[in-house]
N, C-alpha and C positions, 0 to 999 in steps of 0.2 A: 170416592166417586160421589158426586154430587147428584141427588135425585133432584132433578127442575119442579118436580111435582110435592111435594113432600119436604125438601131437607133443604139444606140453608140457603137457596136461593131464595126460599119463600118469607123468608124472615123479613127481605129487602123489600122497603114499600114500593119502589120504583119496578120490581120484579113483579110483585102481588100485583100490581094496578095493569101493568102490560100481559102478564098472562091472563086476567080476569077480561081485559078489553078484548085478545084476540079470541077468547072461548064464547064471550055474549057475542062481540063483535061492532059494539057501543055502549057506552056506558055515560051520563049524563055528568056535568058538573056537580052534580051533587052527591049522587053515586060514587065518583071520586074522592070528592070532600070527606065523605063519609069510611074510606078504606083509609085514607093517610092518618098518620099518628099526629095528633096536634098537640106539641110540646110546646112550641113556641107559643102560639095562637096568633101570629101573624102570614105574611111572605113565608118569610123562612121555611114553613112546612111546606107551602108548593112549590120547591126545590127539585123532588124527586118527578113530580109530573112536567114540571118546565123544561127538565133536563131530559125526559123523553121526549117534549115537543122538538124542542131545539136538535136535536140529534135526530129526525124525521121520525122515528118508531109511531110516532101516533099524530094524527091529524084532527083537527076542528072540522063543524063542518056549517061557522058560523063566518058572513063576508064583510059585516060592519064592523068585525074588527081586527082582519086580516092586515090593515098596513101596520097597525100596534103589533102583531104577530109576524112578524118578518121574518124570514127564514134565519136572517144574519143577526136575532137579538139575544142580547145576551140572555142570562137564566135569569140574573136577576129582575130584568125588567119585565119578562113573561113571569116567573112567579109571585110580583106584583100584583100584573093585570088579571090572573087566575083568580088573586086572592082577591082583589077590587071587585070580581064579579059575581064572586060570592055573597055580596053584601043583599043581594035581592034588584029590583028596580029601584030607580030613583036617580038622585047627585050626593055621590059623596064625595070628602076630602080622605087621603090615607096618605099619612110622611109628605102633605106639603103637596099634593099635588090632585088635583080634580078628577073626577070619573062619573060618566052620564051612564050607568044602564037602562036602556031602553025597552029591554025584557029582563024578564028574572034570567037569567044564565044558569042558576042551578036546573033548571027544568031545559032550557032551549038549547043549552052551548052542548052538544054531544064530540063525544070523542071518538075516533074510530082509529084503528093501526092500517099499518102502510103494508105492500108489500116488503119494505126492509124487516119489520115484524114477522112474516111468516117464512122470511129464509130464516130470520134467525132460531124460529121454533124449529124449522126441520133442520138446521143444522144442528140444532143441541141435541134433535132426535137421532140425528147420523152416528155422531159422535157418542154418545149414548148405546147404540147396536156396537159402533166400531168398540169401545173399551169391553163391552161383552162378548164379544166376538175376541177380542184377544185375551183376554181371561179363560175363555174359553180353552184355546189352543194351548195358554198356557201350561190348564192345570192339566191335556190333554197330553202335551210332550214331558210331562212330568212323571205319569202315571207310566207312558208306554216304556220312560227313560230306567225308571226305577226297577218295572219289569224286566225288561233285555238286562241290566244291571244282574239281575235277584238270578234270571235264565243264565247268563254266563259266568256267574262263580259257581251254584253249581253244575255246568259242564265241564268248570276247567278245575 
């Protein structure tokens, strides 16, 4: 059984960043920057945030650059423009291709989870009562089983 709290789901940076976001209930661009593991130190690391955007778990709640953020974009081009706007304000170039920030993004661009986020926390919670609740019953038909067992050899 997997504790969501504690055990191997927490390992997963895409897990740590969406449990963290629905518990504050926003967490900033850089606040994010700062929980992922930067192996690559490019894109590549905002993979696991881009891949929550894109799947709706978590929303922006920035509108200058909602057409770039289109519901239908892949991961790669959102974890581009994630990483593009990390860069601070200014004009950069990254792999060939331009980006104006017009605010720092790590302080402005916040993130916030969706209602699809909070089913999904109280479904892992359901599921969670339900595997202990049959555990339960389990180890409950086990005990009364053993006993009626242990009561009818010796009656008989």
């Amino acid at each position: 059984m997997l504790d969501y709290n504690n055990g191997a789901l927490m390992k997963l940076p895409a897990f740590k960043i969406i449990k963290t976001i629905s518990e504050k209930r926003e967490l900033t661009l850089g606040e994010v920057n700062q929980m992922l593991f930067h192996k690559f130190n490019d894109h590549r690391d905002f993979y696991p945030i881009a891949t929550l955007y894109t799947a709706g778990y978590i929303d922006t709640n920035t509108n200058n650059r909602k057409s770039d953020l289109g519901a239908n974009s892949k991961n790669e081009e959102v974890a581009r423009l994630f990483h593009a706007m990390t860069f601070g304000k200014g004009e950069f170039a990254y792999e060939n291709r331009g980006y104006i920030n017009d605010v720092d993004f790590n302080k402005e661009l916040k993130f916030s989870c969706t209602a699809k986020t909070d089913l999904f926390f109280t479904e892992m919670k359901a599921k969670r009562k339900d595997r202990i609740i049959t555990i339960a019953i389990g180890i409950l038909i086990a005990i009364i089983s053993s006993a009626l067992t242990n009561l009818f050899r010796t009656l008989f």
